[in-house]
N, C-alpha and C positions, 0 to 999 in steps of 0.2 A: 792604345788602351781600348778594352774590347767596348763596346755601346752597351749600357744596360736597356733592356724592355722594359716600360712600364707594366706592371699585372694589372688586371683587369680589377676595377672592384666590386663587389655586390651592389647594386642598389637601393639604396637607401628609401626602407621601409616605413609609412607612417607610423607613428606609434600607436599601439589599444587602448583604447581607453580607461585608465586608471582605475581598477577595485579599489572601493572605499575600506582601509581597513581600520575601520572602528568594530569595534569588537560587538558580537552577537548578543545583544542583551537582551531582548526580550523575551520573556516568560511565560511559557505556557502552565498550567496545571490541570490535570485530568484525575478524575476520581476514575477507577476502574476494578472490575475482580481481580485477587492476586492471580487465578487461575487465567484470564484470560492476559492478564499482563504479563508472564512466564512463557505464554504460549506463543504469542505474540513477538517476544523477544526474541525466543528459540528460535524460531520462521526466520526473522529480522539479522540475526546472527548468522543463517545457516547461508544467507545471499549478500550477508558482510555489510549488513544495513546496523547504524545503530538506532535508535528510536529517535531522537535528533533528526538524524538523515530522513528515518520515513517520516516525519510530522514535516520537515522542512520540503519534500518532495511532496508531500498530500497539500499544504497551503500554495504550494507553486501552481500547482494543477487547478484548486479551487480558482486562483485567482486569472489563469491563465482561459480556465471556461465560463468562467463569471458563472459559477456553482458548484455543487456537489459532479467531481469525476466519477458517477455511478451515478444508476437511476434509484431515486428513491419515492419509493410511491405507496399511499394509504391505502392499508390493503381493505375489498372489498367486504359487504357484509358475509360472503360466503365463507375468504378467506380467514377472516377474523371468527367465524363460527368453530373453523376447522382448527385452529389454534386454540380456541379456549378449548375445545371437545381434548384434543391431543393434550395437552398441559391437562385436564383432570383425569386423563387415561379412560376416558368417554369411546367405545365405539373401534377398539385399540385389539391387536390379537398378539398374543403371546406362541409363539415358536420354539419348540428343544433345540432347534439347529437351521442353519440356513438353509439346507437341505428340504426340510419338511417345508420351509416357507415357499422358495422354489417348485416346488412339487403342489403348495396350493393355489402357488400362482399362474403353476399352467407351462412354468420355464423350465 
């Protein structure tokens, strides 16, 4: 009778460490424009994020830089001048076409 081989076997890997699967319960709530919540989604959809994914990806990173993932900073009195001037249409030029803008820009 012929000899069987023993086969080799894989070696016995530690185990991962166990996800907790308790369920996601906690709740966020955001007031925001419909326009830019639509907008936002659309983006969010078109890269197969659902709003979920990116809110749960944005507090990963907060918490991951102990801050805002972006600079955010008080704009100066210059810039804050040039914002109110723009928002009243202060100081503002109107163009028929991109063309003429270009052309009095020099481009």
């Amino acid at each position: 009778m012929p000899k069987k081989h023993a086969t080799a076997r894989p070696p016995v890997l530690p185990k991962a460490p166990r996800r907790s699967k308790a369920a996601k319960t906690g709740m966020i709530r955001a007031r925001v424009s419909p326009e830019l919540k639509a907008q936002a989604e659309g983006i969010l959809a078109e890269i197969g994020l659902s709003s979920s994914d990116a809110i749960r990806m944005f507090y990963k990173q907060v918490t991951l830089q102990k801050g805002l993932p972006f600079e955010a900073r008080i704009p100066n009195a210059t810039t804050r001048k040039a914002l109110r001037d723009a928002e009243a249409g202060r100081g503002m030029t109107d163009y028929a076409s991109v063309d003429e803008m270009f052309k009095d820009l020099g481009i």
